[in-house]
N, C-alpha and C positions, 0 to 999 in steps of 0.2 A: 348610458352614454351622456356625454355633457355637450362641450362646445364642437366646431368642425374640425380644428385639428386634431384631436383626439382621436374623433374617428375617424380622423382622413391616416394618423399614424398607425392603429391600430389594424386598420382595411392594407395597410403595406406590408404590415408583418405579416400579414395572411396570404397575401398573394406574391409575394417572394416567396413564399414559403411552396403555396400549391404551385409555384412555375418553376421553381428548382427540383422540385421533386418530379414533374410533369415531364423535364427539361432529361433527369438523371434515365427516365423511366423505371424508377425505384426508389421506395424512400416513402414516411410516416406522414404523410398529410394532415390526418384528423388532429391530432393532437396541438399541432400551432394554430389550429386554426382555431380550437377552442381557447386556448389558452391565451389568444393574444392578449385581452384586455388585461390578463391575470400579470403578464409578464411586463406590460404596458406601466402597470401601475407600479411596481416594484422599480422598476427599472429608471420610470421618469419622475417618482415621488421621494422617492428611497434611496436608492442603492446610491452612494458613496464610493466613486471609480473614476479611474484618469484612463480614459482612452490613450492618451499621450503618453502614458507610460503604465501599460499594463501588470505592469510589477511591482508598483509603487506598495510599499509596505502595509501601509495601515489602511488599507482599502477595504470595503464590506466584501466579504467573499460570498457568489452565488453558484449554486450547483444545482444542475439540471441533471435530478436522477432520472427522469425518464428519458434517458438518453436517446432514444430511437426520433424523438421531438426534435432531434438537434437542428432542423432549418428554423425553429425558433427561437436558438440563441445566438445563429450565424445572421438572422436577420437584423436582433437584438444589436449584436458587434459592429453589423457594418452603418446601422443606423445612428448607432450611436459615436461615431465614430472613430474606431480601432483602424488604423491606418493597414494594417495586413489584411483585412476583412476587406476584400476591394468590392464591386461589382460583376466583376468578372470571377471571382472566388466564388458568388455567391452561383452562378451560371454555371460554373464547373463541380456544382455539388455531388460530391459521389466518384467525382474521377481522379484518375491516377495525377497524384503529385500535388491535390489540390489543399487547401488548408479549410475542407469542407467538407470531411469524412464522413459517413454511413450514421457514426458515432462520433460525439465529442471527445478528442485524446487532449489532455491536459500538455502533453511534448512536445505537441505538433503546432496548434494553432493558440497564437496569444489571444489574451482574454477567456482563457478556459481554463475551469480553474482544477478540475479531476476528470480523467477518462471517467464517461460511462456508457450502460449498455444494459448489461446484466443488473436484473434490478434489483435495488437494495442497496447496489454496491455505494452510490452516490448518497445516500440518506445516510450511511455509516460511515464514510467517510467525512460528511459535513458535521459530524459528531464529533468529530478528531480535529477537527478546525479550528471550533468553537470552543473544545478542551486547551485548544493552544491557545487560543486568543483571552483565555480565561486566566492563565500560566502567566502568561507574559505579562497582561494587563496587575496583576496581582503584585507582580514579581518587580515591576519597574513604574509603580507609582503613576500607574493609569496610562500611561504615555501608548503603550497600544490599547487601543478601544473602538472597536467598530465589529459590526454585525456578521454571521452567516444566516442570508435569507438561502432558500430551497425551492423548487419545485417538485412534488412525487405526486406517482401514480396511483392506483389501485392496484398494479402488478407489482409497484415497488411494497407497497402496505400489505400486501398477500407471502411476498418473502421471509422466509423465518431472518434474514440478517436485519430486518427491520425492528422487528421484536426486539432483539436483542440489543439493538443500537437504541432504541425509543425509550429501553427502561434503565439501559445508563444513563442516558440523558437526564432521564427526569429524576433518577440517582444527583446526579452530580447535580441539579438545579440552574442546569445552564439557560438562563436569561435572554442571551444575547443569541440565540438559535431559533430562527423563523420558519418553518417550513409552511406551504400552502401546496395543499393536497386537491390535487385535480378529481375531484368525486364526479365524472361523466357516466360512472356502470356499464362502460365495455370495455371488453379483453379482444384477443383476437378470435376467438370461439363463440364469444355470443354477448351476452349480457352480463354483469357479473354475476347474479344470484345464482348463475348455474352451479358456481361453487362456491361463491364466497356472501356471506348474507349473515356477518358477526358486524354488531355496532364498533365501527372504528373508534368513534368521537368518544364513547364509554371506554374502550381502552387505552384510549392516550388520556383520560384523567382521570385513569388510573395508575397509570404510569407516572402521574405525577406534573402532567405538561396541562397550561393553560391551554384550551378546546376551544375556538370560535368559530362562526357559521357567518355563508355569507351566500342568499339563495338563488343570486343570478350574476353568472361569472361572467358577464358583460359589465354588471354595476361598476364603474371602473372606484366610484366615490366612496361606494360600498366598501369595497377590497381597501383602499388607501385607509376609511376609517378602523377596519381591522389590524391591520399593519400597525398604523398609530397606537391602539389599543397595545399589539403585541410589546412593541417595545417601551409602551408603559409599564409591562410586569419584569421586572427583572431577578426575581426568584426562580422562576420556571420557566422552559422553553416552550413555545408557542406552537400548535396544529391549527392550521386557518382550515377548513372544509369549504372551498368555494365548490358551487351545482355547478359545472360547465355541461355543453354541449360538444362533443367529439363530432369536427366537421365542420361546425356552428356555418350557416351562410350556402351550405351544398344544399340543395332542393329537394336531390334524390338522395342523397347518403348521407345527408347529416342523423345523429347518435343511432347509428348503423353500426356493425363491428368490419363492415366493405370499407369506409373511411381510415382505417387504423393506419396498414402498412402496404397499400396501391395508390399509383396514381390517380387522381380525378377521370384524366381523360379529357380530350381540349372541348366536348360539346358542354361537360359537367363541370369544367372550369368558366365557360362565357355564360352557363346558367346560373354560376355561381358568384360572379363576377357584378354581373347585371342587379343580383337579388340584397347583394352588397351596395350598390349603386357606384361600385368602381364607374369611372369615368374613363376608364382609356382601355382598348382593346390589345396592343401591344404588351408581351409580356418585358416582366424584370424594372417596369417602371416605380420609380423612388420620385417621389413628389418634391423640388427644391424646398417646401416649406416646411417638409415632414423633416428633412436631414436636418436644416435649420433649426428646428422645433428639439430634436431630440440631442443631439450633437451638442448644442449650443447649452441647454440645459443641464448636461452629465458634465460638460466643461467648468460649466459654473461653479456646480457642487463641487466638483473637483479642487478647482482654485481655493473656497472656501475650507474647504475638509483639511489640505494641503497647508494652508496655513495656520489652521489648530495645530496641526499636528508638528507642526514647527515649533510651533510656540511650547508644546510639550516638549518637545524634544532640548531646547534652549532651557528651557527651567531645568530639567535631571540633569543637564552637561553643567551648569554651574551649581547645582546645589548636588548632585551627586555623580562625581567627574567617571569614580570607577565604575558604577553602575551603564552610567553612560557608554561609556568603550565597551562595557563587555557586552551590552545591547547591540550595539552595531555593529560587534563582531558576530555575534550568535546571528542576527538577522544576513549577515555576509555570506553566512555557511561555512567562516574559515574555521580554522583549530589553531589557536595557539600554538607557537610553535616550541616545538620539542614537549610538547602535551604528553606524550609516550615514554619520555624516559621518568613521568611519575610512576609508572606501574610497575605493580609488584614483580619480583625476580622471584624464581623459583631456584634452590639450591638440589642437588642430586639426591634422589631419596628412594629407598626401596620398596620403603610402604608406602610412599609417595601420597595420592588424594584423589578422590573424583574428579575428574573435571569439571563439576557441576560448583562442587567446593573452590575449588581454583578458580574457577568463573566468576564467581560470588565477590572474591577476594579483589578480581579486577573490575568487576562493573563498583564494587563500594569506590574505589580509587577512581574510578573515572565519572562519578557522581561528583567528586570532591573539585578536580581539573575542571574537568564539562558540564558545567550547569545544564546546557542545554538538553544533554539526555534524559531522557523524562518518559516513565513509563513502568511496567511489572508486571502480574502474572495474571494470567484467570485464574485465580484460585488457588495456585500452586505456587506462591512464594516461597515456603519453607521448603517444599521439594526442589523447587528448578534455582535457591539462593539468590533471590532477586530483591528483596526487601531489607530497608533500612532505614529504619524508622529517622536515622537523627539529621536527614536529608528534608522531612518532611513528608505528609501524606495528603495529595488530592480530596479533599471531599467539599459535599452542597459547603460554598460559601468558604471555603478555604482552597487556595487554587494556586498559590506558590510554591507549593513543594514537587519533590521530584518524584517520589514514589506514587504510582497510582495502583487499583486494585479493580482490575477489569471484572471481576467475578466469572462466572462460568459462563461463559460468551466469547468463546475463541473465534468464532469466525466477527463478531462485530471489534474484538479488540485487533483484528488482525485490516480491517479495515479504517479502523479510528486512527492508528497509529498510522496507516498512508496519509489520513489527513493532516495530524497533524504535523510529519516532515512536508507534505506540501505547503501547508500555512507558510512554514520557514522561523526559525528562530525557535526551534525544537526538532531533535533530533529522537522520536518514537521509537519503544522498543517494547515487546511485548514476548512472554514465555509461557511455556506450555511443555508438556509431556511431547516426543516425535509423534509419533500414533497419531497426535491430533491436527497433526499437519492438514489431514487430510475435511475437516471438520473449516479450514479455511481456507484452503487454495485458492479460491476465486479472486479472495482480497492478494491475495501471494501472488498471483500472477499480474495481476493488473500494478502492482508494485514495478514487476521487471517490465513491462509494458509501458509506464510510466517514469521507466528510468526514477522511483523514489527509492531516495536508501533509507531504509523501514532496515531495522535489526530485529530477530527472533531468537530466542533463545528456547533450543529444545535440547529438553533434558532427559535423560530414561529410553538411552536412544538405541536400544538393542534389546537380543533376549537375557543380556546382562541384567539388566532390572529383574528377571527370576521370577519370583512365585507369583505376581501377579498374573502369570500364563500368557497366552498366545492374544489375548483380547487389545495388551496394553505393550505389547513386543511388535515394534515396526518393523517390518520387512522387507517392502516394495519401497520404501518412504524415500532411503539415500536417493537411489537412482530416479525414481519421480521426480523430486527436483531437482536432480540436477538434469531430468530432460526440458526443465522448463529454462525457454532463453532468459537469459542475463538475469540468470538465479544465481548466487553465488553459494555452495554447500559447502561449510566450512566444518569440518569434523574432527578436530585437533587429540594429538595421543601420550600427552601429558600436559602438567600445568604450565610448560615455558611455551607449547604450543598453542595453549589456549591465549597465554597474553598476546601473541604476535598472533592468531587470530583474530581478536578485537580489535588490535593496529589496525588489523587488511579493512573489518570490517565498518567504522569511524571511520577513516579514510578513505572508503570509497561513496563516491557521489556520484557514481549514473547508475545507481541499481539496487535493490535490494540485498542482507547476507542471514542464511540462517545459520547460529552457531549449534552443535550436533556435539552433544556432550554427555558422559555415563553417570549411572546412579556408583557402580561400582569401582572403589580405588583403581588407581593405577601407579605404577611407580613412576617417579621424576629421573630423565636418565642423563646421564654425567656423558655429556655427549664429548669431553675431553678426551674420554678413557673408550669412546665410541667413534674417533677419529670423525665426529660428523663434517660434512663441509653443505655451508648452505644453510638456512631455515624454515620455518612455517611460511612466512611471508613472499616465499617465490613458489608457492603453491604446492610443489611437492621438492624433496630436497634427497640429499644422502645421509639417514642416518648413522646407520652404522658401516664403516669402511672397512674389509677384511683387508682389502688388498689395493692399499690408496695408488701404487704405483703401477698397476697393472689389471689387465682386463679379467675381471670377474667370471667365474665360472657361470653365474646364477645372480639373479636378481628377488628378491623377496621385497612384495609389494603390500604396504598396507595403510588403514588408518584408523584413526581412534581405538578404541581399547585392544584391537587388533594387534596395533604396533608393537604392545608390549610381546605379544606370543612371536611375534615376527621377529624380535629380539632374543627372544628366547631359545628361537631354532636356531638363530644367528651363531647361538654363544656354542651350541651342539654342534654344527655345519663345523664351524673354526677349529673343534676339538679334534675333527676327525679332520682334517688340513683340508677342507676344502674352502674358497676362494669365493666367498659372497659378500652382497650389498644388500642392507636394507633400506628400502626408499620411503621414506614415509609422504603420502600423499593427500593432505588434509583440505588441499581444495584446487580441485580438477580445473576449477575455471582458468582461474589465477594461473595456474599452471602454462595454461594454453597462451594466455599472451606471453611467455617467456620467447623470448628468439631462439631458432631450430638451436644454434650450439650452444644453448644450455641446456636445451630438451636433451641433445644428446647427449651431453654430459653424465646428464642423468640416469637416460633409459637408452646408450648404447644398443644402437642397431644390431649391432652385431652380436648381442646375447640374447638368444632363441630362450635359455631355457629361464624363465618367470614363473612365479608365483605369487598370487593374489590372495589375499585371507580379508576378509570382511561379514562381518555378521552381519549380512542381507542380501538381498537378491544378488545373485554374478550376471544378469543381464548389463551388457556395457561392459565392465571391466576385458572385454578384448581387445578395446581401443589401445590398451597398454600391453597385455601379457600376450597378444599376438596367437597366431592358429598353431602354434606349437606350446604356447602355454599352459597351465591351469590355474582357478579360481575355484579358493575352496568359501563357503559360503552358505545360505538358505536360501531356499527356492519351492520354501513349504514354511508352515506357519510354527510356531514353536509350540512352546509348553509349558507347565507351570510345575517348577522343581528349580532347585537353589543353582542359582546361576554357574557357580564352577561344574556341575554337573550336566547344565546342558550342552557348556563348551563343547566336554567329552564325548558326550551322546552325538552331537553335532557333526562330529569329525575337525573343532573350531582350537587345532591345537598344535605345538611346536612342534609335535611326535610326528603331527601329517602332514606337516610343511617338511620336514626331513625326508620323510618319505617320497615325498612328490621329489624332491631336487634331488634325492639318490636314483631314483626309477632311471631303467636304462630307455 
């Protein structure tokens, strides 16, 4: 500790902290109380922020992955002062409607810059931040340039999404990425060597990241001259190791695993208070000097930081006028308008293409429009068509391009890529085999949670993909996310559906969309000669019309490679005069906001008898084909034989969809 304010600010983040949580009767004490000085320093040496406008662009972005801490970044906010951050926020910690949540949500409360919670997730995602800030800065002549500092745990560093984020990182040689890892050795179980007792600081340089130490996480001068150091290296991203104390200042519970996530208790708060040399016995007390002291200073930098950043900004607008506009439009989140009528048209074709192929063909065109798209595969750019070299490729110390090459780390590219559409002025996209959905859901979820539109592309999305067997055939995958809220499951059943799927999915900004597309052709249908009315783009539509003027006997429901067999019994159904529709439904969400009389239009109450075909689980699909319907479908894992052959095996075929809408 240095002079009295310091520790007079320091002693406030701490006891905000223990009286909001005291106050909630629930909530993570130990950890702000350790960390204050850590956050102190960061916050009042460092970090580059306009409380006045929490959004302000070229700000240092910080992320508290141990989200459970979060009364130490709402104390942080309101002391610094973020005008939503009130007093009374801080007092209603944990309750309903408060901007003071359990957990920090990036949605909810300004100044926050990613949900976290589940750990890992917030270290992976300040990976994707920092990837952005890396892009941009490259790409427009420095004019973005500022920091992601971090705070992690030992629970966050124990997660496998850490690993995998920590060794892109020191991949990519991101510089401008500060984390300081809270080293206190307790979990909520005990100590940590009960399980975990592998030198961290060895494997993050190995990983390739500047390693520094700093042995008493109160040194506040300590910590600042670390920091200093960090961003003196700008080839590598920085691990600070500050020793904290979990509790630091409690008598009885301090580096106890009792401190982690319970209250004090009010005898273990005035013991703790006292031991602190707090002067005032009243909780929720903010000292006029402290608000002054820290307010005043984040203002400053603010003003100072604000007016570099102008002055970049005035240099690129007259020496590089286009550069300029398309910066502030990227950084807007708009799309140029009519951006969409660049993309490619598919004409009617029988052997038509995979949708993976046709994907390929729209994301290259929309690389070419949207700069700001930025992003590619684990691994599997040649399988899922995501790569194009003459865009440019991400790597250490090249950072303008649009291709990036996450390697086999689907759940950190599925978390990088939320950061960097949070950052803003990058539009993240990342692709994978379906199967591996499940390898990053956590980051997927916290996307729709987060209202970030993060785009995925999975490819090899059935037992269509064949011999690889049952290992790499998703099943449960469709209807998994599409049970997850404001997921958008875009599963498109040719090439003209796959472009107006990319439409939905670019154009939607409160949520994630994953696109669901086949290894195996499909044909492009001449939807002229299939009387279609309607498209992709209203989520589900009428593809083929038997009978445009009159109420259909039967309704046959499907989507992606589906559609085509769904066509196929169509063309059989018609021979024998009977009177059906095929609806093709490539994304339920979409769907659902349509108004009831287009729903009807489509799915006619009054047609009992339906059929669903989709190669994956038929849980859900009742929503549509109703208790008199059927869904033909898997509800068992596949196999490994050439894919037209497991159709048949399946029962995944025109012959049984005839059959179903003949049955009396």
């Amino acid at each position: 500790m240095t002079d009295s304010i310091t520790t007079l600010s320091i002693n406030t983040i701490r006891t905000l902290s223990i009286d909001a949580v005291q106050a909630a009767n629930s909530g993570h004490p130990g950890a702000p109380m350790g960390l204050a000085a850590v956050a102190y320093a960061i916050w009042q040496k460092h970090l580059r922020h306009d409380p006045s406008d929490p959004s302000w662009f070229n700000r240092d972005r910080f992320v508290l992955s141990n989200g459970h801490a979060s009364m130490l970044l709402y104390s942080l906010l309101h002391l610094t002062g973020y005008e939503a951050m009130t007093l009374e926020q801080i007092k209603n910690f944990r309750q309903w409607g408060s901007l003071t949540p359990g957990h920090p949500e990036a949605e909810l409360t300004p100044g926050v810059e990613t949900t976290t919670g589940p750990l890992g997730q917030g270290f992976a995602t300040a990976v994707g931040m920092a990837i952005a800030e890396a892009h941009l800065n490259a790409r427009y002549q420095g004019v973005v340039d500022h920091y992601t500092f971090g705070i992690c745990s030992d629970g966050d560093l124990m997660e496998g999404i850490s690993h995998e984020a920590a060794s892109l990182a020191g991949h990519l040689g991101l510089g401008k990425l500060i984390f300081l890892y809270d080293d206190n050795e307790i979990t909520i179980d005990g100590r940590t060597d009960i399980a975990f007792t592998e030198d961290t600081t060895a494997r993050f340089e190995a990983y390739g990241w500047q390693v520094l130490s700093v042995d008493d996480g109160n040194d506040v001068e300590a910590i600042d001259q670390a920091i200093v150091a960090a961003r003196a290296e700008s080839a590598r991203p920085t691990l600070i190791r500050v020793k904290t104390v979990i509790g630091y200042g409690s008598p009885n519970k301090a580096d106890t695993s009792s401190v982690h996530g319970s209250p004090l208790g009010d005898a273990e708060i005035a013991l703790t208070k006292e031991a602190l040399g707090w002067p005032y016995t009243e909780r929720f007390v903010v000292p006029d000097e402290v608000r002054e002291h820290m307010a005043g200073s984040a203002a400053a930098r603010a003003g100072e930081a604000r007016r570099a950043w102008e002055a970049r900004l005035d240099t690129l607008k007259s020496e590089s006028p286009e550069a300029y506009v398309e910066l502030m439009r990227r950084i807007s989140g708009e799309l140029p308008e009519d951006w969409a009528e660049s993309l490619p048209r598919f004409e009617p074709s029988e052997k038509g293409m995979a949708t993976r192929a046709s994907g390929g063909k729209v994301i290259e065109k929309i690389y070419e429009v949207l700069p700001e798209l930025v992003g590619g595969s684990a691994d599997l750019a040649g399988s899922n068509k995501t790569l194009f070299p003459k865009f440019g490729e991400i790597s250490r110390g090249e950072y303008a391009g649009q291709n990036l090459h996450f390697g086999i780390r689907e759940h950190a590219m599925a978390a990088a890529v939320n950061g960097m559409c949070l950052h803003g002025g990058v539009r993240g996209f990342g692709a994978t085999f379906l199967v591996f959905a499940d390898y990053m859901r956590p980051a997927l979820r916290l996307a729709a949670l987060m209202h970030v539109p993060q785009v995925m592309v999975f490819t090899h999305d059935s037992i269509g993909l064949g011999e690889d067997g049952p290992t790499h055939q998703p099943i449960e995958h469709l209807m998994s996310l599409r049970a997850m809220p404001n997921y958008w499951v875009l599963r498109p059943g040719d090439a003209e559906e796959v472009r107006q799927c990319w439409e939905l999915a670019m154009e939607r900004d409160q949520g994630p969309a994953g696109l669901v597309l086949t290894r195996q052709n499909v044909p492009t249908f001449d939807r002229q000669a299939l009387q279609s009315q309607g498209d992709a783009t209203q989520g589900a539509y009428i593809l083929a019309d038997g009978c445009p003027d009159e109420e259909p006997e039967a309704l046959i429901l499907a989507t992606g490679s589906e559609v085509t067999i769904a066509v196929e019994a169509f063309g059989k159904l018609q021979a024998q005069g009977k009177k059906v529709r095929v609806i093709s439904m490539p994304c339920w969400e979409r769907f659902e906001q349509q108004d009831a009389a287009y729903r009807e239009s489509v799915l006619p109450t009054a047609v009992t008898r339906r059929v669903a075909i989709e190669a994956g689980a038929t849980l859900g699909w009742e929503r549509y084909t109703g208790t008199q319907g059927c869904t033909l479908g898997l509800d068992h894992f596949g196999a490994s034989a050439p894919y037209e052959e497991l159709y048949e095996k399946f029962g995944l075929t025109a012959e049984k969809i005839v059959e179903v809408v003949n049955a009396p």
